[in-house]
C-alpha positions in Angstrom: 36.6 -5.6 12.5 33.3 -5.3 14.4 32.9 -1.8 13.1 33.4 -3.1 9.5 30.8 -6.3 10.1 27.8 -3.7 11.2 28.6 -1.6 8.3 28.4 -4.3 5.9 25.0 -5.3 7.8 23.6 -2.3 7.3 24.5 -2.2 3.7 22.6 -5.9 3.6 19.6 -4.8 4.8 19.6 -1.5 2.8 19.2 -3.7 -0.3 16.8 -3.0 -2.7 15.3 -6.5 -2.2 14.0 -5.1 1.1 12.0 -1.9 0.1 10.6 -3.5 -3.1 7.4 -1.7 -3.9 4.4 -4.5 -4.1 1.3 -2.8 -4.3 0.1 1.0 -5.2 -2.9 2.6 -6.1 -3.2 6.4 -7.0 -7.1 6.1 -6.6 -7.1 7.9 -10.3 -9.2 4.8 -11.7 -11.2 4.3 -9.2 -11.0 1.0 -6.7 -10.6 -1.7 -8.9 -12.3 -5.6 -7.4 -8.9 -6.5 -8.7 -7.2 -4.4 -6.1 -9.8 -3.8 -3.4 -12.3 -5.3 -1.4 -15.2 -2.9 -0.2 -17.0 -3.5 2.8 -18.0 -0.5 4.3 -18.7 2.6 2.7 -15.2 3.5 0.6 -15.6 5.6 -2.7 -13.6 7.8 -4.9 -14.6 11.3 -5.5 -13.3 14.1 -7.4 -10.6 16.2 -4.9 -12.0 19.0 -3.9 -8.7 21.0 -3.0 -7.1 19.8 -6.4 -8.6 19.4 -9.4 -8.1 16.8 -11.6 -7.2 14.5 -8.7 -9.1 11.5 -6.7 -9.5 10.8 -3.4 -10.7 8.2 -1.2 -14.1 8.9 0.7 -16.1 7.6 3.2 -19.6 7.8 3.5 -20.0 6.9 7.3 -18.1 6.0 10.4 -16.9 2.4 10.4 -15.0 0.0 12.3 -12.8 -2.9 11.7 -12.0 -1.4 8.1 -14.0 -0.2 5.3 -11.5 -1.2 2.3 -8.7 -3.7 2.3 -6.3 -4.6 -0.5 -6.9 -8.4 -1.8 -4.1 -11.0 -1.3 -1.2 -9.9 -2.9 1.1 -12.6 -4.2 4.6 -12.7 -2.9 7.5 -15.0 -3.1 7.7 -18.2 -1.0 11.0 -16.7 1.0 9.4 -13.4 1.5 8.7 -12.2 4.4 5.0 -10.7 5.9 
């Protein structure tokens, strides 16, 4: 019985409702004000190692972060 209870536990928090993706960003348009908030020196650049790709830069050494995502909006019973 309290083998079977853990199992089905598991199973509960295995849910799909749990690993939802909310946000993502390949970097392929560039950063977007509707996804990002600059403050420091964060860019996008061609990728040097593969073409046709994007990746992030940064220009100089920061602290305390140099690009963070803006609010995303999540339910009211969702947890942060």
């Amino acid at each position: 019985m309290k083998r079977t209870a853990i199992v089905l536990a598991l199973a509960a928090l295995s849910s799909p409702a749990f690993g939802a993706v909310i946000f993502q960003d390949n970097f392929e348009s560039g950063l977007s004000p509707a996804n990002w908030l600059i403050i420091g020196s964060a860019q996008t650049v061609a990728d040097p190692l593969g073409p046709g790709n994007t990746v992030l830069n940064f220009t100089a050494p920061g602290s305390g972060g140099d690009l963070f995502s803006v609010v995303i909006p999540v339910g009211a019973a969702a947890y942060h």
